[in-house]
Backbone as CSV, one residue per row, in Angstrom:
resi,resn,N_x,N_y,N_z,CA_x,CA_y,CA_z,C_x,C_y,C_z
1,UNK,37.769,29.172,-43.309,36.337,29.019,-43.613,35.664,30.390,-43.634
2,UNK,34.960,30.715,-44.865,34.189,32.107,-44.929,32.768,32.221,-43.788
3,UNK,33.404,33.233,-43.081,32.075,33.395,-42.767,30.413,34.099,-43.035
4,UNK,30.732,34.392,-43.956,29.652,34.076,-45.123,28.414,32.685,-45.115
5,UNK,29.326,31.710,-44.752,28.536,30.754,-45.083,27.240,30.395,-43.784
6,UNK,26.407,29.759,-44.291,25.128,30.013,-43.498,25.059,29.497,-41.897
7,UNK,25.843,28.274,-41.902,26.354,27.911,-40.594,27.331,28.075,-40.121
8,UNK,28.093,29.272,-40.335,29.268,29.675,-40.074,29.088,29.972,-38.360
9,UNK,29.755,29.525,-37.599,30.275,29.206,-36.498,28.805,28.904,-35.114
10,UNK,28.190,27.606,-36.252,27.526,27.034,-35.713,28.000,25.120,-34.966
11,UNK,27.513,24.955,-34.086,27.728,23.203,-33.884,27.282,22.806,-34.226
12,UNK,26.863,21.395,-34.614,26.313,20.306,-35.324,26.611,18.375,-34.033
13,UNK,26.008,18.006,-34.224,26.217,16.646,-33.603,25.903,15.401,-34.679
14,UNK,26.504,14.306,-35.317,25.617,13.677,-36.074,26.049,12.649,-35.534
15,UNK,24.845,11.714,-35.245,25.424,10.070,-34.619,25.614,9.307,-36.072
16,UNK,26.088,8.189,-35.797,26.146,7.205,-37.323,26.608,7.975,-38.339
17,UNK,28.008,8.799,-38.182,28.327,9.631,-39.221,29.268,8.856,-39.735
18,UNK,29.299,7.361,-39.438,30.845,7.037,-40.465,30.791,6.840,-41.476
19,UNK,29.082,6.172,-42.273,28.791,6.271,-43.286,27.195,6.514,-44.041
20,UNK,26.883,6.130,-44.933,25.783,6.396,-45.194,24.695,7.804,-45.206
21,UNK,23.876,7.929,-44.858,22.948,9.062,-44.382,23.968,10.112,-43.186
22,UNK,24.461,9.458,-42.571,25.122,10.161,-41.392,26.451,10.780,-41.872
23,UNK,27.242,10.187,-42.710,28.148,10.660,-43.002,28.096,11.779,-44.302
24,UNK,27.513,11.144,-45.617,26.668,12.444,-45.754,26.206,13.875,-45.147
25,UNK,25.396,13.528,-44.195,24.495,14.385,-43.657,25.592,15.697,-42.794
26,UNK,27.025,15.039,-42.303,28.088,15.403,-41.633,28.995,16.444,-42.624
27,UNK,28.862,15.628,-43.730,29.757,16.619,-44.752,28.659,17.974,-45.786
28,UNK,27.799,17.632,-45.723,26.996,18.743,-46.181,26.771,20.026,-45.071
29,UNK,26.785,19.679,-43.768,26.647,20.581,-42.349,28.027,21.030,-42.611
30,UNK,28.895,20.493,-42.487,30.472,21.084,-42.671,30.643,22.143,-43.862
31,UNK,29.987,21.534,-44.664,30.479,22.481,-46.025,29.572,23.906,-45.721
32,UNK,28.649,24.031,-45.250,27.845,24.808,-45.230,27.975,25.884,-43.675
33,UNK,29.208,25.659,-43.307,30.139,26.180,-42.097,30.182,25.594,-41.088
34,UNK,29.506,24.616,-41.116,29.178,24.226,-39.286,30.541,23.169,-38.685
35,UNK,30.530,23.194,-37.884,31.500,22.461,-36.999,30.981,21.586,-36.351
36,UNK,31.145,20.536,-37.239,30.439,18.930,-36.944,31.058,18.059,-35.650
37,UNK,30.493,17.485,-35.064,30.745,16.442,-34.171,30.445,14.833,-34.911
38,UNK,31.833,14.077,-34.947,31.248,12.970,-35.814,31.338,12.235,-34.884
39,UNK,29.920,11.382,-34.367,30.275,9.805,-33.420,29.619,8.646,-34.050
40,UNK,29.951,7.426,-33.576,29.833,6.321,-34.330,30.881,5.298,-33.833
41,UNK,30.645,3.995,-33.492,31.326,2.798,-33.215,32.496,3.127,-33.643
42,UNK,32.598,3.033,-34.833,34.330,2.604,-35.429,34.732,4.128,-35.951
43,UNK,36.274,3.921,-35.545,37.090,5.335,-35.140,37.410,5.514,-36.916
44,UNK,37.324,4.347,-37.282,38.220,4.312,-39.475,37.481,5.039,-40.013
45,UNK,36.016,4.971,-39.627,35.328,5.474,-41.129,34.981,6.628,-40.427
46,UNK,35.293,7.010,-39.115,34.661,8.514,-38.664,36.179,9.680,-39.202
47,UNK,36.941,8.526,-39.472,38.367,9.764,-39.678,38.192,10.025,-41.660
48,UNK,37.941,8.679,-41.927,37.464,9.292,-43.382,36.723,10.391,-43.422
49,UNK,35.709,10.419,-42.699,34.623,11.522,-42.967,35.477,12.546,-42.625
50,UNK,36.220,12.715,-41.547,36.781,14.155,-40.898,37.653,14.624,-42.331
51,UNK,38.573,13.540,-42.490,39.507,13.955,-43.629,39.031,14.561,-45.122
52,UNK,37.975,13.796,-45.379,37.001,13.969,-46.517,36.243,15.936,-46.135
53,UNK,35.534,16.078,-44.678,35.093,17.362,-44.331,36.556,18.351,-44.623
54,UNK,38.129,17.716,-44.002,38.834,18.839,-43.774,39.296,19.552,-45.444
55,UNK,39.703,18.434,-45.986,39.872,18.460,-47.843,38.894,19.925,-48.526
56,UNK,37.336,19.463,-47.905,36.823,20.734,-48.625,36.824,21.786,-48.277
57,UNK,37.863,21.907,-46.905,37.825,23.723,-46.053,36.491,23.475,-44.918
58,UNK,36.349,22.134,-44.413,35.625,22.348,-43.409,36.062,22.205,-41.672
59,UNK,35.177,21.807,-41.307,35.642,21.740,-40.149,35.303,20.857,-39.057
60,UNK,36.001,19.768,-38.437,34.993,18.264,-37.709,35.940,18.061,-36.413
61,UNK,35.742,16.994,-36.096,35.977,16.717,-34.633,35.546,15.138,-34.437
62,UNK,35.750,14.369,-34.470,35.752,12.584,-34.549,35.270,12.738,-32.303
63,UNK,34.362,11.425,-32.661,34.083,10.874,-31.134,33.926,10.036,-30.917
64,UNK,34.694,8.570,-31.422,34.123,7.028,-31.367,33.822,7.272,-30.295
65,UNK,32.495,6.331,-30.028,31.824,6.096,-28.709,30.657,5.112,-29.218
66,UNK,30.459,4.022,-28.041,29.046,3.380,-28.452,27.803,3.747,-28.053
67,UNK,26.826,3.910,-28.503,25.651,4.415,-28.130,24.760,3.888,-27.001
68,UNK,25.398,2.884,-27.183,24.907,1.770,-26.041,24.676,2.007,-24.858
69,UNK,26.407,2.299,-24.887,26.649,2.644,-23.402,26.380,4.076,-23.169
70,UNK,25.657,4.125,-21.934,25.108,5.672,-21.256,25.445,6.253,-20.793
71,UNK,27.150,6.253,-20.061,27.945,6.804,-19.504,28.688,7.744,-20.710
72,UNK,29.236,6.683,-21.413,30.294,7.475,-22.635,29.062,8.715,-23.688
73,UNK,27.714,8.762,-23.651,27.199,9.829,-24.044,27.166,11.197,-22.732
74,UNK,26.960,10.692,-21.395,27.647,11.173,-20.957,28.973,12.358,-20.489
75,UNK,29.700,11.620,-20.951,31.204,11.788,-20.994,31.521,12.552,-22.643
76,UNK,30.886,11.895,-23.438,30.635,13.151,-24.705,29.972,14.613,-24.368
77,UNK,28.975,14.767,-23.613,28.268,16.010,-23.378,28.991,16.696,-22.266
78,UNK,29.710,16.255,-21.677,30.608,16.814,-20.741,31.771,17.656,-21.145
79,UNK,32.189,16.735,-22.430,33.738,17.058,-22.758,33.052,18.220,-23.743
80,UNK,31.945,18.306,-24.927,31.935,19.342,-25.949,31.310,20.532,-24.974
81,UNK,30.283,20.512,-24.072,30.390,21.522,-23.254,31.144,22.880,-22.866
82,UNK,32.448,21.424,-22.377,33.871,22.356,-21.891,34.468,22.857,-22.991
83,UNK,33.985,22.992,-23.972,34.324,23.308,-24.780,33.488,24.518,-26.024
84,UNK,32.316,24.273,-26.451,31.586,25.212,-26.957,30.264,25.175,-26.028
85,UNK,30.015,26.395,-26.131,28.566,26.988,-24.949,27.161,26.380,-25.419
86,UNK,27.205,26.002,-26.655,25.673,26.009,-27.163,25.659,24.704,-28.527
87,UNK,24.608,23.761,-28.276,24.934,23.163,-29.420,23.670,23.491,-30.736
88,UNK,23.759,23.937,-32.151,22.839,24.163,-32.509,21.752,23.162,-33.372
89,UNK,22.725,21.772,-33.562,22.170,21.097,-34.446,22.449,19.950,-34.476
90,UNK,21.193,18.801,-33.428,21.366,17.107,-33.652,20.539,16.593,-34.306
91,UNK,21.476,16.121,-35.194,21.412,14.565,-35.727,20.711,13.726,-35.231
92,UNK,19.584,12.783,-34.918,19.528,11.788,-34.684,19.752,10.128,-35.894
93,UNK,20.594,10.269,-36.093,20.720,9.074,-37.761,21.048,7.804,-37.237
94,UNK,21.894,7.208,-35.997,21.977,6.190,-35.660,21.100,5.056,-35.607
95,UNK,20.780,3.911,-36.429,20.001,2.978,-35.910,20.367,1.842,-36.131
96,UNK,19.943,0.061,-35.737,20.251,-0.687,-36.429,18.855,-1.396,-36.596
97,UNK,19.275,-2.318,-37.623,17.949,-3.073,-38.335,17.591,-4.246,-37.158
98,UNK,18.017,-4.536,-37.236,17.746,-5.950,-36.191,17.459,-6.955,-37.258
99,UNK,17.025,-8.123,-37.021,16.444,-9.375,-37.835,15.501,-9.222,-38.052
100,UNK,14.902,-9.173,-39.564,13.498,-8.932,-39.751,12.957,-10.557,-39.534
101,UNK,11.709,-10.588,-38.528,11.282,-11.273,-38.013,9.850,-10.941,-37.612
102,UNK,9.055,-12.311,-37.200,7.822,-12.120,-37.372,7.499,-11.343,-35.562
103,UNK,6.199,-11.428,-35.335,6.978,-10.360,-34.050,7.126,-11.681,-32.601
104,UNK,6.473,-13.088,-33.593,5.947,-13.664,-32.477,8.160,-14.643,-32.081
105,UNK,8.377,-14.304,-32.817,10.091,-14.909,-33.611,10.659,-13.979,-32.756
106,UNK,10.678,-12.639,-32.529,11.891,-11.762,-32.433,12.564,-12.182,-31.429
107,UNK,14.060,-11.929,-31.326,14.800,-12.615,-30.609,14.874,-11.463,-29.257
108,UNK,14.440,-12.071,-28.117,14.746,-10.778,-27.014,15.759,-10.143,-27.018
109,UNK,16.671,-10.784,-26.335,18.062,-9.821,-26.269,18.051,-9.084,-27.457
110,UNK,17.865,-9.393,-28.768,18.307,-9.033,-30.129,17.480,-7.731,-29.990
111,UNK,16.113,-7.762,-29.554,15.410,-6.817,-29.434,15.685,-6.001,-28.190
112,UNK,16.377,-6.541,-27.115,16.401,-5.156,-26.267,17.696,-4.517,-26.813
113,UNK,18.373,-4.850,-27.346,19.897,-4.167,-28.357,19.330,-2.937,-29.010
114,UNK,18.447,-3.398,-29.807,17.823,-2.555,-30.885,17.275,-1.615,-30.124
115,UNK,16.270,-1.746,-29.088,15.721,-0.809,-28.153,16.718,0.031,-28.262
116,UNK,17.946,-0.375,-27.320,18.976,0.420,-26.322,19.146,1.813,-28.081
117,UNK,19.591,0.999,-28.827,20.091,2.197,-29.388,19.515,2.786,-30.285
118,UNK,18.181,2.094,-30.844,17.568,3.465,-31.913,16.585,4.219,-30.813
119,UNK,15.883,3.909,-29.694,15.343,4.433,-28.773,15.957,5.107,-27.313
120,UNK,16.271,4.326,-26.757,17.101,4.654,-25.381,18.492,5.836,-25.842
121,UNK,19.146,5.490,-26.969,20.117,5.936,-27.082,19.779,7.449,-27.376
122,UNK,18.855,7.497,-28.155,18.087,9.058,-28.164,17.686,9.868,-27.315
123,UNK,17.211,9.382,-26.411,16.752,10.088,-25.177,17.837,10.496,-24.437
124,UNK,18.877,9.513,-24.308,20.323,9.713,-23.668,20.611,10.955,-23.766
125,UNK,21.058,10.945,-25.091,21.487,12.027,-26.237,20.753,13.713,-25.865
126,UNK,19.477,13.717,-25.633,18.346,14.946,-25.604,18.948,15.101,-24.441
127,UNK,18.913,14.612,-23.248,19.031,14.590,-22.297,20.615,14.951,-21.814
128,UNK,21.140,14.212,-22.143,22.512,14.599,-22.053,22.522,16.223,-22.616
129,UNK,22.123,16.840,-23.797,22.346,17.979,-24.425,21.084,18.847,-24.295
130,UNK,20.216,18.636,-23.446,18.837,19.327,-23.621,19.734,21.105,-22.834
131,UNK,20.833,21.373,-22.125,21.309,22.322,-21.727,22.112,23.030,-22.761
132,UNK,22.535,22.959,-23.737,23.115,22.769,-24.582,22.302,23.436,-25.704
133,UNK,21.183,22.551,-26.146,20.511,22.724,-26.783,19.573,24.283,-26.458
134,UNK,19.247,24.448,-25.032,18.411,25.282,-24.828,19.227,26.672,-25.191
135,UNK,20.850,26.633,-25.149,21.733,27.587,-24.771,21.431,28.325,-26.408
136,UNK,21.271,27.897,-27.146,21.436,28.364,-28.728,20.798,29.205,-28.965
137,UNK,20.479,30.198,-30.021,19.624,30.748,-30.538,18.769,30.058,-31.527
138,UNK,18.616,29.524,-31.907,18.333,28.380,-33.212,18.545,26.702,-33.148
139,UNK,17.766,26.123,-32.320,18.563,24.625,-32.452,17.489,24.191,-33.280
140,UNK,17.970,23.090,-33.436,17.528,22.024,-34.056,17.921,20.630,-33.957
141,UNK,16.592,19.708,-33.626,16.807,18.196,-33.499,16.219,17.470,-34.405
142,UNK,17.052,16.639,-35.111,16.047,16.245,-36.674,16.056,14.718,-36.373
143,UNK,15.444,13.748,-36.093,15.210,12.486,-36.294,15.066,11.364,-37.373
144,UNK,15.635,11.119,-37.589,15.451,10.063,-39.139,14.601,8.697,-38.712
145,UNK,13.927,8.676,-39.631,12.731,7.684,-39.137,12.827,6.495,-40.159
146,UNK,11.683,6.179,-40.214,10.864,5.365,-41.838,10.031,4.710,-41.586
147,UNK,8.735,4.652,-42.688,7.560,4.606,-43.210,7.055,3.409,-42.641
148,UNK,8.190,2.440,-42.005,7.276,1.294,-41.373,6.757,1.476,-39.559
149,UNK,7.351,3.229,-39.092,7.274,3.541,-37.921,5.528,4.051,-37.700
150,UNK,5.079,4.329,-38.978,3.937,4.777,-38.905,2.755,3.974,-39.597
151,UNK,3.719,2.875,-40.796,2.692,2.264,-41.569,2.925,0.996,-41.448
152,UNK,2.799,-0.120,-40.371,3.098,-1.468,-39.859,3.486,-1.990,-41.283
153,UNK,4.554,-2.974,-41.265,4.984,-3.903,-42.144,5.130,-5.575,-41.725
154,UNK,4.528,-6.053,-42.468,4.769,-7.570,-41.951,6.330,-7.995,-41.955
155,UNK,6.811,-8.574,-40.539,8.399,-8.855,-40.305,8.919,-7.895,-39.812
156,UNK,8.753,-6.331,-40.021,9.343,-5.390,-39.537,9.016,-4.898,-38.637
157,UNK,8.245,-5.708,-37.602,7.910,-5.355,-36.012,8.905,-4.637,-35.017
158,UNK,10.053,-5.331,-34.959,10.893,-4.770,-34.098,11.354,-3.287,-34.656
159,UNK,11.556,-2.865,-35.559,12.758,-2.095,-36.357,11.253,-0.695,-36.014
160,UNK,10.184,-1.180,-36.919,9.089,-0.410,-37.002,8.492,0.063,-35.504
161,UNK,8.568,-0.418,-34.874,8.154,-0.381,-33.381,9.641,1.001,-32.898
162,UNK,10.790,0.887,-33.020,11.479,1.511,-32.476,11.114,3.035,-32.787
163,UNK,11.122,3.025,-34.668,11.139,4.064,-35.052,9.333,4.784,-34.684
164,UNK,8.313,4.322,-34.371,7.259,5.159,-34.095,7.623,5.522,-32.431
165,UNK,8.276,4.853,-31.869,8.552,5.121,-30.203,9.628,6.425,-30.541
166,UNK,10.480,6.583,-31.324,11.939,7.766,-31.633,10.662,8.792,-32.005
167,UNK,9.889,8.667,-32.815,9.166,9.870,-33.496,8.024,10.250,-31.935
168,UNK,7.469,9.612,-31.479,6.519,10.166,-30.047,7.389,10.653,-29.521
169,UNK,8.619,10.112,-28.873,9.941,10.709,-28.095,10.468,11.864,-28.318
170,UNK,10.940,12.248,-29.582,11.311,13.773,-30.401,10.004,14.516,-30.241
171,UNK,8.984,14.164,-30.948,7.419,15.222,-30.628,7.496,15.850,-29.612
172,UNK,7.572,14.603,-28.422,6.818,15.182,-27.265,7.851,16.097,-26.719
173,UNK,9.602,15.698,-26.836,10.347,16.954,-26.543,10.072,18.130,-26.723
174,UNK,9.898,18.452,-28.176,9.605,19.509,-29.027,7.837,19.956,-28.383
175,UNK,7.110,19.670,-27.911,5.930,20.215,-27.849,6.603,21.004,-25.577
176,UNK,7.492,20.040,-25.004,8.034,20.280,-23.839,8.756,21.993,-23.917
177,UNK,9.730,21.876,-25.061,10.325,23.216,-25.086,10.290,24.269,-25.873
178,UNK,9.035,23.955,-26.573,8.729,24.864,-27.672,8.449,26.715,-27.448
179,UNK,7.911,26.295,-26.201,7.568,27.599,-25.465,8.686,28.546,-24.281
180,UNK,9.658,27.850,-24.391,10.445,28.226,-23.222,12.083,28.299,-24.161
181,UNK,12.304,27.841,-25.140,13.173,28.105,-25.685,13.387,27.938,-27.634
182,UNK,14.382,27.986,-28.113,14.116,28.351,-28.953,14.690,26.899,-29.767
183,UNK,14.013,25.705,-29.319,14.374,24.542,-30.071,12.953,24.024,-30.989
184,UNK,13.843,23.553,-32.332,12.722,22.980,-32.861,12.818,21.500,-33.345
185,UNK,11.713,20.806,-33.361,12.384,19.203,-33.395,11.760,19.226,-35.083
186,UNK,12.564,18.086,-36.012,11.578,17.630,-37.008,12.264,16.015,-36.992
187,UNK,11.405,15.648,-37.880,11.417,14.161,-38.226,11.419,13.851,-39.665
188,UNK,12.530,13.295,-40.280,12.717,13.250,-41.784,12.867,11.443,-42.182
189,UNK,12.039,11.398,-43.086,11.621,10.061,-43.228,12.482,10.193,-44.603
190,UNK,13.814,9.696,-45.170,14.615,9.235,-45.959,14.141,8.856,-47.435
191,UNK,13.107,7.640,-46.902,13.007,7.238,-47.578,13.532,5.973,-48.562
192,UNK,13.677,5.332,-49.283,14.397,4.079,-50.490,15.764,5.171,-50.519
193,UNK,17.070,4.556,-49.941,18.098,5.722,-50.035,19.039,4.085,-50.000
194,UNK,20.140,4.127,-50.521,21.453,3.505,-51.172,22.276,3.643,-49.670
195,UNK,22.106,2.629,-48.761,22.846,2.824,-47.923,23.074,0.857,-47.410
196,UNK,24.003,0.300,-46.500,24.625,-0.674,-46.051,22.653,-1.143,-45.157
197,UNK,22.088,-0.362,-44.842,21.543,-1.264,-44.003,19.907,-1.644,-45.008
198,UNK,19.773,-0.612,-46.028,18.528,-1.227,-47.141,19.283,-2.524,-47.980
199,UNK,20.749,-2.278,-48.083,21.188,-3.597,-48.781,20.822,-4.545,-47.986
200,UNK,20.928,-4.535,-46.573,20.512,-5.880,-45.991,19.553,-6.066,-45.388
201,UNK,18.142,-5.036,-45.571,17.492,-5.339,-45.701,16.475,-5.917,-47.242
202,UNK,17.048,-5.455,-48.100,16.521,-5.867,-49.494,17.691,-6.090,-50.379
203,UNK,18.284,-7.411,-49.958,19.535,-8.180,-50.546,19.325,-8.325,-52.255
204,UNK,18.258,-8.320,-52.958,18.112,-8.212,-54.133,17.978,-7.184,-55.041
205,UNK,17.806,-6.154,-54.038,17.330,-4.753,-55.182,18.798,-4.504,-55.765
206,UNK,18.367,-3.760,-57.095,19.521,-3.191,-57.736,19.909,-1.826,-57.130
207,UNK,20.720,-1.217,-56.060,21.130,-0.011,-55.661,21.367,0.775,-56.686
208,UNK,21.598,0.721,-57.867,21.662,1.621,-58.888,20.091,2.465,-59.406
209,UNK,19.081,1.640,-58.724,17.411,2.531,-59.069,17.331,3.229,-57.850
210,UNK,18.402,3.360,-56.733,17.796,4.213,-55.407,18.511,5.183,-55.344
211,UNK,18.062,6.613,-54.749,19.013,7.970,-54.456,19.991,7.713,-53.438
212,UNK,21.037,8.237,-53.796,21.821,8.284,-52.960,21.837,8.927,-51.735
213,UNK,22.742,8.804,-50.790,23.010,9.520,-49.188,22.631,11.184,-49.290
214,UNK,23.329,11.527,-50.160,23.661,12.830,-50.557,22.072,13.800,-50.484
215,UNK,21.490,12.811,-51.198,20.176,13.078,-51.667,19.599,13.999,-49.931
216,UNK,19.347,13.036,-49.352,18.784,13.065,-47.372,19.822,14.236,-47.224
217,UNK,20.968,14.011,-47.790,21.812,15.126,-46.946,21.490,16.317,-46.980
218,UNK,21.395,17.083,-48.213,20.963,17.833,-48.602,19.701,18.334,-48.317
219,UNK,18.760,17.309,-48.147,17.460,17.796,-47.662,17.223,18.181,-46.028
220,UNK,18.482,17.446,-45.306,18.461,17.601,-43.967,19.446,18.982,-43.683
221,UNK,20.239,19.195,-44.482,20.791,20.860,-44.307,19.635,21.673,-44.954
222,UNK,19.026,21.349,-45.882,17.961,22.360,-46.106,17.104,23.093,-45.053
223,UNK,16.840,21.610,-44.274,16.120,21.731,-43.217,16.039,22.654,-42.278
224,UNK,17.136,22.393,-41.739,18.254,23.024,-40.635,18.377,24.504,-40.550
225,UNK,18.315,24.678,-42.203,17.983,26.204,-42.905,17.024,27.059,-42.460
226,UNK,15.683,26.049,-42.603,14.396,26.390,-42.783,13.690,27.117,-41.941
227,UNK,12.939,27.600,-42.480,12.187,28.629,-40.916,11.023,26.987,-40.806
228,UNK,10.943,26.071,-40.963,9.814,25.075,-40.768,9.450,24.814,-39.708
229,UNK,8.466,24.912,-39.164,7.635,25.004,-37.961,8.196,24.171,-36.692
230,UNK,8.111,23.794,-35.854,8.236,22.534,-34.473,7.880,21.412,-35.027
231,UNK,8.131,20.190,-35.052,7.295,19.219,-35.239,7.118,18.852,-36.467
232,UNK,7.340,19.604,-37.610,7.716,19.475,-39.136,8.336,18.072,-39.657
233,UNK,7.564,17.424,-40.469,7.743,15.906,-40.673,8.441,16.311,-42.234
234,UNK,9.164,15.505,-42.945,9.720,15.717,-44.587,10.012,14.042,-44.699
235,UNK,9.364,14.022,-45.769,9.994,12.648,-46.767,10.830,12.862,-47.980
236,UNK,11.699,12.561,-48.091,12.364,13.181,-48.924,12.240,12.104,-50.048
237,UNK,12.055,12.272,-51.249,11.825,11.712,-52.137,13.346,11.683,-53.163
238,UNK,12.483,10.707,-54.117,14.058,10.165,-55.014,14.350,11.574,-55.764
């Protein structure tokens, strides 16, 4: 790998990298030098991605683990530690939809699931790596959101509720260490993007009128790039 390239012997973390936005988002950080961390439930599609990163001269590292559980993030920040001093660049991409439901409908358990991992599981994550993070010269924590976290949608109570609680959560980090070290948080709202969980949430659209993964990916290594301020919000458009 040249080191030339802009993230050349930088870290990376991306949750939900086995497919979609995350996996994307994993192989554009790779190509662009960085040395990705891929985690995500299932071990199949995190080795595609590695194999797919190693093919173009990059460079990855697979971590099935569930997000769920708070020990095994844990036990992730322990083990890359012992291993590299500083991490420069998380991902937050993991989420799930839950049942779109009215809010008076939502199913509890169903909803404290959803909690645990587009919310709880984040904080884990900061927390687990906030030492890590501080160690860098340059970090960066980017959050993936969407438009119903800020602009209520009828049915999308639960899902919408998580993502404005992930975006206060990242802020308020970023306003915590802005002054004491050299981390910056942003929040990137995707947008209509061709991925497994807009199919099931909009079982009828034609995926052939929406941008692809690639699209976010690209805009989220841009990012990463960017001299863009603390707190820096992006929608990335089609």
């Amino acid at each position: 790998m040249s080191d030339t390239l802009p993230l050349f012997g930088k870290l990376a973390l991306v949750t939900g990298a086995s497919r979609g936005i995350g996996a994307a988002t994993a192989e554009a950080l790779a190509a662009a030098g960085a040395h990705v961390i891929l985690t995500a439930r299932t071990s199949g599609g995190l080795e595609e991605v590695e194999d797919r990163i190693h093919q173009a001269g990059g460079s990855a590292t697979i971590a099935p683990l569930d997000l769920i559980d708070g020990e095994s993030i844990g036990r992730l920040a322990q083990a890359i530690s012992g291993r590299w001093k500083a991490l420069d660049i998380l991902v937050l991409n993991a989420a799930t939809l839950g049942s779109l439901a009215s809010v008076p409908a939502i199913d509890a358990k169903e909803f404290a699931r959803l909690l645990m991992l587009n919310i709880a599981a984040p904080q884990a994550l900061i927390a687990a790596f906030d030492p890590m993070l501080r160690a860098s010269a340059d970090a960066r924590v980017i959050a993936l959101t969407s438009s119903v976290g800020a602009t209520p949608r009828a049915y999308w109570g639960a899902y919408g509720a998580s993502k404005a609680a992930l975006e206060t959560l990242v802020g308020a980090y970023g306003e915590e260490v802005k002054n004491i070290s050299a981390i910056r948080t942003h929040i990137v709202d995707p947008g209509a993007t061709r991925t497994a969980m807009r199919a099931r949430a909009f079982p009828g659209e034609d995926p052939a009128t929406l941008k692809g993964p690639e699209t976010v990916a690209r805009a989220i290594h841009d990012l990463a790039l960017s001299d863009a301020p603390n707190g820096h919000r992006l929608r990335v458009e089609g």
